[in-house]
C-alpha positions as CSV (number, residue, x, y, z in Angstrom):
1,X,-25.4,-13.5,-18.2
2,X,-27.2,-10.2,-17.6
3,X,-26.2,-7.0,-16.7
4,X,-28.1,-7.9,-13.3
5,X,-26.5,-10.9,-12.7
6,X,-22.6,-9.3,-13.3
7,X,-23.5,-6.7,-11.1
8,X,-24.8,-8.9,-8.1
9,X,-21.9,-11.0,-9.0
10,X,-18.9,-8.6,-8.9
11,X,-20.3,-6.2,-6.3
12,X,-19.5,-8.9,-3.5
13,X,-16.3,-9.8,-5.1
14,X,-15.2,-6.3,-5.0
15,X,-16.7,-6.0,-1.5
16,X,-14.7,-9.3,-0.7
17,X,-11.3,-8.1,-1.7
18,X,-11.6,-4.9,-0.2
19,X,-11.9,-6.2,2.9
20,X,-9.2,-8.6,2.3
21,X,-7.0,-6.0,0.6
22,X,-7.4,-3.7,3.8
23,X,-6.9,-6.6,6.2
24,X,-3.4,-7.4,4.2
25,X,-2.5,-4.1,4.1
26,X,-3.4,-3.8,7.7
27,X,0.0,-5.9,8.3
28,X,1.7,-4.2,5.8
29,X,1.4,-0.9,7.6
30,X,1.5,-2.1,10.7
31,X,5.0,-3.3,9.3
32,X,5.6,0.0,7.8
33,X,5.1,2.0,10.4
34,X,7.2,-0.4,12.8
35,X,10.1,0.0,11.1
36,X,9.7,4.2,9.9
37,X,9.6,4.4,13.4
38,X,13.0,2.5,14.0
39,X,14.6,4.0,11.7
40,X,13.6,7.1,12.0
41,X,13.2,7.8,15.4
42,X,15.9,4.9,16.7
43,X,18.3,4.8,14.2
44,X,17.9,8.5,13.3
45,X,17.8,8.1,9.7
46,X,16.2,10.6,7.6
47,X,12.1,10.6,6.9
48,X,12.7,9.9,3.5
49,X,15.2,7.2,3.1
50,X,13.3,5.3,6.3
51,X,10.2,5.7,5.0
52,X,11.4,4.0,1.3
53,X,13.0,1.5,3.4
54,X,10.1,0.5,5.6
55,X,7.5,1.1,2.4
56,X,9.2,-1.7,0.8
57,X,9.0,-4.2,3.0
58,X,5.6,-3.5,3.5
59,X,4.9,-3.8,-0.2
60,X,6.8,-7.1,-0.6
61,X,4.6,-8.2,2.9
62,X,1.9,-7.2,1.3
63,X,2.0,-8.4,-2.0
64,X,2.8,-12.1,-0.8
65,X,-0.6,-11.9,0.9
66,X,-2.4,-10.2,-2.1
67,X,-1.4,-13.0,-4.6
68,X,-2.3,-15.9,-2.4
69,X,-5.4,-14.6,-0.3
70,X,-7.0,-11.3,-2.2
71,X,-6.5,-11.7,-5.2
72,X,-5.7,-15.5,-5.8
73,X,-3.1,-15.1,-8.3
74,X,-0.7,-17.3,-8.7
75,X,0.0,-16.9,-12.1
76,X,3.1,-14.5,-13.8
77,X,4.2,-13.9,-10.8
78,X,7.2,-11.8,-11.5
79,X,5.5,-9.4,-13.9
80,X,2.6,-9.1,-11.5
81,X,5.6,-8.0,-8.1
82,X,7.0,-5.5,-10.6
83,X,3.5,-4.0,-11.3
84,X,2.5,-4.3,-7.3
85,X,6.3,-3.1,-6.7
86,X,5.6,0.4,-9.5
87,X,2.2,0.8,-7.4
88,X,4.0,1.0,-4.2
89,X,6.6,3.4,-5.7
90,X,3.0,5.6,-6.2
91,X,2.8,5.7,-2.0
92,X,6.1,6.1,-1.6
93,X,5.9,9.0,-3.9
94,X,3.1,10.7,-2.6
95,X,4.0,10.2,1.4
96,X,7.6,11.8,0.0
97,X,5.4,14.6,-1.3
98,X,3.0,14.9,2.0
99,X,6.6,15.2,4.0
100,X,7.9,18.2,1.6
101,X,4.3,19.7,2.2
102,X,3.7,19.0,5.8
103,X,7.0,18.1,7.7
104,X,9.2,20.2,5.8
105,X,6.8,22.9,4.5
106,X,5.2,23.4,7.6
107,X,6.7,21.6,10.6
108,X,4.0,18.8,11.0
109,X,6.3,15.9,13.0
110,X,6.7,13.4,10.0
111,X,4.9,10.8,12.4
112,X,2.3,12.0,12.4
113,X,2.6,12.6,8.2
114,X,3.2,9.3,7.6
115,X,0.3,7.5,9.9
116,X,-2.2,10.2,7.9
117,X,-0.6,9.6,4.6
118,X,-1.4,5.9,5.0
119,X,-5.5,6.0,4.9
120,X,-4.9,7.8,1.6
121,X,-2.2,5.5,0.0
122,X,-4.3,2.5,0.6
123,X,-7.4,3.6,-1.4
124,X,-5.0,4.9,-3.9
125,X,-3.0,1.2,-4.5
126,X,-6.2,-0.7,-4.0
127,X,-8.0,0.7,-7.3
128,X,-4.3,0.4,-9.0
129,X,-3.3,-3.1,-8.1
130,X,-6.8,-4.2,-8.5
131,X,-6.9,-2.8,-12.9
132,X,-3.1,-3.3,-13.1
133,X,-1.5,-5.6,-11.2
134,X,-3.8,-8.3,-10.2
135,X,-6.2,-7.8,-13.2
């Protein structure tokens, strides 16, 4: 196989799962954001520990979807959840880090830090999961 040919192969791939991984993780925010807002705004529970609680069921969401659809791994399955898992701990991280800057730094309402931290997270945890988790 040429250089050509792995190029015009993996270009769609990558194009392919992309679009997958952002469809996925399309109802893993839309999960996430469901339930910051609950907790936060409902339940009145504090930005952070809603948003670690709401993060993580979006991760496991989305990892389920990952491994069958995205990705199509079915193999190590464990290993492969604790890597997804130690990528999502990444957006959790930097979204905790966006609410000291923003919310707390600077009185942004941590709504609105949390829908704009999301764009950002995905492209992060897609190029992650993709050489780690999944590869």
């Amino acid at each position: 196989m040429t250089a050509e040919t792995t190029t015009t192969t993996v270009a769609p791939r990558i194009s392919r799962q992309l679009i997958s991984y952002t469809l996925v993780g399309g109802s893993g925010v839309a999960l996430d954001l469901l339930v910051f807002l609950l907790l936060h705004n409902v339940a009145g529970m504090n930005e952070q520990f809603a948003n670690a609680i709401s993060t993580t069921l979006g991760i496991a969401n989305n990892f389920a979807l990952n491994a069958r659809f995205t990705f199509e791994r079915r193999d190590r399955l464990v290993v492969r959840f604790l890597r997804f898992y130690a990528v999502g701990l990444t957006g959790i991280a930097l979204t905790n880090l966006l609410f000291l800057a923003f919310t707390d730094g600077l009185g942004v309402d941590a709504n609105l830090v949390k829908a704009g931290s999301l764009p950002l997270v995905l492209a992060l945890q897609f190029v992650l999961n993709r050489k780690w988790s999944f590869a």
